[in-house]
N, C-alpha and C positions, 0 to 999 in steps of 0.2 A: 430298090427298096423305097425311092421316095413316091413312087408311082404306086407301091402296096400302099402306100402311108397317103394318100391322095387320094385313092377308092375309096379304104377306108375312111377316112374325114367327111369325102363325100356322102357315103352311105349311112353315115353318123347323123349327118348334117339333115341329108333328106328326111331320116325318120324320123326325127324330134321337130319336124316344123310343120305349120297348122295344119296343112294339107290331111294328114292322118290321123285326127282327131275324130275319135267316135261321140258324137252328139244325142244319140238315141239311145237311151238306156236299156228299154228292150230290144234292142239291137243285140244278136247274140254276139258274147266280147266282152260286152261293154260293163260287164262286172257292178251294174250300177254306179260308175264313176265318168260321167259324161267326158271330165277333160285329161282322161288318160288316154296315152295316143295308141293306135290301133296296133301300129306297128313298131312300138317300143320291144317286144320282147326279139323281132331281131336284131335289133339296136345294139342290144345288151348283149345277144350270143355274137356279133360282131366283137364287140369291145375285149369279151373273155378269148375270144379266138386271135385277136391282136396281141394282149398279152401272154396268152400261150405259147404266140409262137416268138416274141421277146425272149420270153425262157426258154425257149427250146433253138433258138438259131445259130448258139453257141453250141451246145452237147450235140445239136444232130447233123448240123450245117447248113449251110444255106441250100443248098441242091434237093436236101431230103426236106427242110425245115418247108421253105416257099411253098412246092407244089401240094404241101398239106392243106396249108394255111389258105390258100387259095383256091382249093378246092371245096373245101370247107365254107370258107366265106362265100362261095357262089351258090354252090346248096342252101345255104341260108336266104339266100335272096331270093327262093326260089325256081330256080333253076333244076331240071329234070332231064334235059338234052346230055348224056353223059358223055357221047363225042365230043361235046362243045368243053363242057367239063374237064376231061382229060386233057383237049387240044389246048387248052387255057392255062390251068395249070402247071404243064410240063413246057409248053411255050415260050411264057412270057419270063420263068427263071430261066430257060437257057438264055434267051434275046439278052437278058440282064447279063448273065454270065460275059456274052459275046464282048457286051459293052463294053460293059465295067473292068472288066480283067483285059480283056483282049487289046480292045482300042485306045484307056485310058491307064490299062495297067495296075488298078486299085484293085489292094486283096478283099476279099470276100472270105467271111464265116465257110471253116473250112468243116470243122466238127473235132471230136474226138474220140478216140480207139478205133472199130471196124470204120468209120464213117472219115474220119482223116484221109486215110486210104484213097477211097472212093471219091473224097471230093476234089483230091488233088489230083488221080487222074482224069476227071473231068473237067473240072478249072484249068489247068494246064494244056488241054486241047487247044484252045484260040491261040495262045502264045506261041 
């Protein structure tokens, strides 16, 4: 999670700094606001997709919650390789899972109703 939280910071940080700024007002974009930055509106569907998935990593768990969240946030950045997509997202929450539960023993958002289920026998697999 600190690593989702470190993307995101990052990809917060990149968009809002001078570098993306539209200067040309006839520049198609650029809405007549020279110093709106180009690539503010993924900024912003980053930001909503972080809190969404705050809300949802409790009700859906970590297992379902992550490889949404990150799938989602990679599509936004771009991204169209759906191998890379899929590999990424289903990936980097088990690695986490591995970690976190396995070798340090910390519980992880498990979910609630169908999804409890489900995340305990998967979280339970390293141990």
């Amino acid at each position: 999670m600190a690593g989702m939280t470190l993307v995101a910071i990052s990809a917060l940080a990149s968009a809002l700094s001078q570098r993306g700024n539209v200067t040309d007002p006839e520049q198609p974009g650029a809405a007549g606001n020279g110093d709106q930055s180009a690539i503010a509106r993924p900024a912003w569907l980053i930001i909503l997709c972080s809190a969404a998935y705050v809300m949802m990593v409790g009700k859906l768990g970590f297992l379902l919650a992550s490889p949404l969240f990150l799938a989602a946030v990679i599509v936004i950045q771009g991204s169209r390789h759906w191998p890379t997509i899929v590999g990424s997202s289903i990936g980097i929450p088990i690695i986490v899972v591995v970690v976190v539960t396995g070798l340090s023993g910390l519980p992880l958002p498990l979910g609630v109703g169908p999804f409890l289920d489900l995340g305990i026998a998967i979280i339970g697999m390293p141990r």
